[in-house]
C-alpha positions as CSV (number, residue, x, y, z in Angstrom):
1,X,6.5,-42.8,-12.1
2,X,5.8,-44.8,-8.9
3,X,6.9,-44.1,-5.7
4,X,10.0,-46.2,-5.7
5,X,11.5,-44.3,-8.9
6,X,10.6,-41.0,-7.5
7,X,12.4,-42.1,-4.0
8,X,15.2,-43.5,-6.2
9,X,15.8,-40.0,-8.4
10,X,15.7,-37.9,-5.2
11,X,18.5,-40.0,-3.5
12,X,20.8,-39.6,-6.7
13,X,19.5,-35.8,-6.3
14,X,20.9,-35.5,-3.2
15,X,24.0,-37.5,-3.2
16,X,24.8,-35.4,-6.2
17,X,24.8,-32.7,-3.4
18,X,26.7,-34.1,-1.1
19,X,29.4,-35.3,-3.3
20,X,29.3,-31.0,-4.7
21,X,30.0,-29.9,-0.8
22,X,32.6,-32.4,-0.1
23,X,34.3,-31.9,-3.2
24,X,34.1,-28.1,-3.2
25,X,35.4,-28.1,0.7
26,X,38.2,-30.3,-0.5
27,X,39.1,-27.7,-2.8
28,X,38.8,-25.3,-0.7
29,X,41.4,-27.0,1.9
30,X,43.6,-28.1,-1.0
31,X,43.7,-25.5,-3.4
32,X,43.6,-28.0,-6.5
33,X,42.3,-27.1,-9.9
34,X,41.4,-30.6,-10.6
35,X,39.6,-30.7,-7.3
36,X,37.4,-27.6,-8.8
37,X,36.7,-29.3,-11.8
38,X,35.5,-31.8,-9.8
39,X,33.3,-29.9,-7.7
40,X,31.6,-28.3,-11.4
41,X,31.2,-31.6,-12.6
42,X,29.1,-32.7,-9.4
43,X,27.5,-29.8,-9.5
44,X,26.4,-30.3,-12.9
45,X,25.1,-33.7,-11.8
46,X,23.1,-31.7,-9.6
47,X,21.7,-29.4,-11.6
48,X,20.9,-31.6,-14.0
49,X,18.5,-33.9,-11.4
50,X,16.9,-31.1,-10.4
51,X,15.9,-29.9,-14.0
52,X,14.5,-33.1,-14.5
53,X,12.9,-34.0,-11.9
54,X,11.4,-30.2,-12.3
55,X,10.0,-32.1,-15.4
56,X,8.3,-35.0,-13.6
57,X,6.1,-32.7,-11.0
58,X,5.5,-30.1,-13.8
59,X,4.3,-30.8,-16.9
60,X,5.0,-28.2,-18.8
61,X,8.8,-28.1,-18.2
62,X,8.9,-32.1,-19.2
63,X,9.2,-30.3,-23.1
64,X,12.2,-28.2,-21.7
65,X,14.1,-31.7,-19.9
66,X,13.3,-34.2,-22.7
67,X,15.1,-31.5,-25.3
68,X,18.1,-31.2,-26.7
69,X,19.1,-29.0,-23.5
70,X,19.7,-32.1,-21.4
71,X,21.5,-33.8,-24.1
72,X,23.7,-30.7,-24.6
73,X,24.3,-30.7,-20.4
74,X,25.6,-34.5,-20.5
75,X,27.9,-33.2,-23.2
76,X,29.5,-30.5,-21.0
77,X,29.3,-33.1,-18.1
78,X,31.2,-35.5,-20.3
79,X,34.0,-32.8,-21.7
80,X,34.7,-31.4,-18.3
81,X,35.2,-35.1,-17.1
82,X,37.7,-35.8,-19.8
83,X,39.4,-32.4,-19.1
84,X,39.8,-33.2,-15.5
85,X,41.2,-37.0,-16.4
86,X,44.1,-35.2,-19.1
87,X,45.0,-32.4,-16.1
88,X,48.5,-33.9,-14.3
């Protein structure tokens, strides 16, 4: 990966991050459950960049973020979106 790519993928890392705090402060002010879900879904995001980008300084967890884990992650990513759209 060149440097651009890496530079790229740590800028989504982090704005993952920073859209987690603001959205979990925003809860916290509000009270909202939608707000939560919000703030698990970012956080998710999160998690997620920083399991794969584990996998592109360390070789031997690239087998662990090119499985079926990640794909399984974006699934739970996807379903808690959906629950958070259907909640009034």
């Amino acid at each position: 990966m060149t440097i651009d790519g890496v530079i790229l993928f740590a800028s989504i890392t982090i704005f993952s991050l920073v859209l987690f705090v603001i959205s979990l402060l925003s809860y916290w002010k509000y009270g909202k459950l939608r707000r939560l879900f919000i703030s698990i879904i970012f956080f998710m995001f999160f998690t997620r960049s920083v399991l794969l980008s584990f996998g592109l300084f360390y070789p031997q967890v690239e087998t662990f973020t090119s499985s079926v884990y990640i794909w399984v992650f974006d699934l739970a990513i996807l379903a808690i979106l959906y629950i958070t759209s259907l909640k009034k």
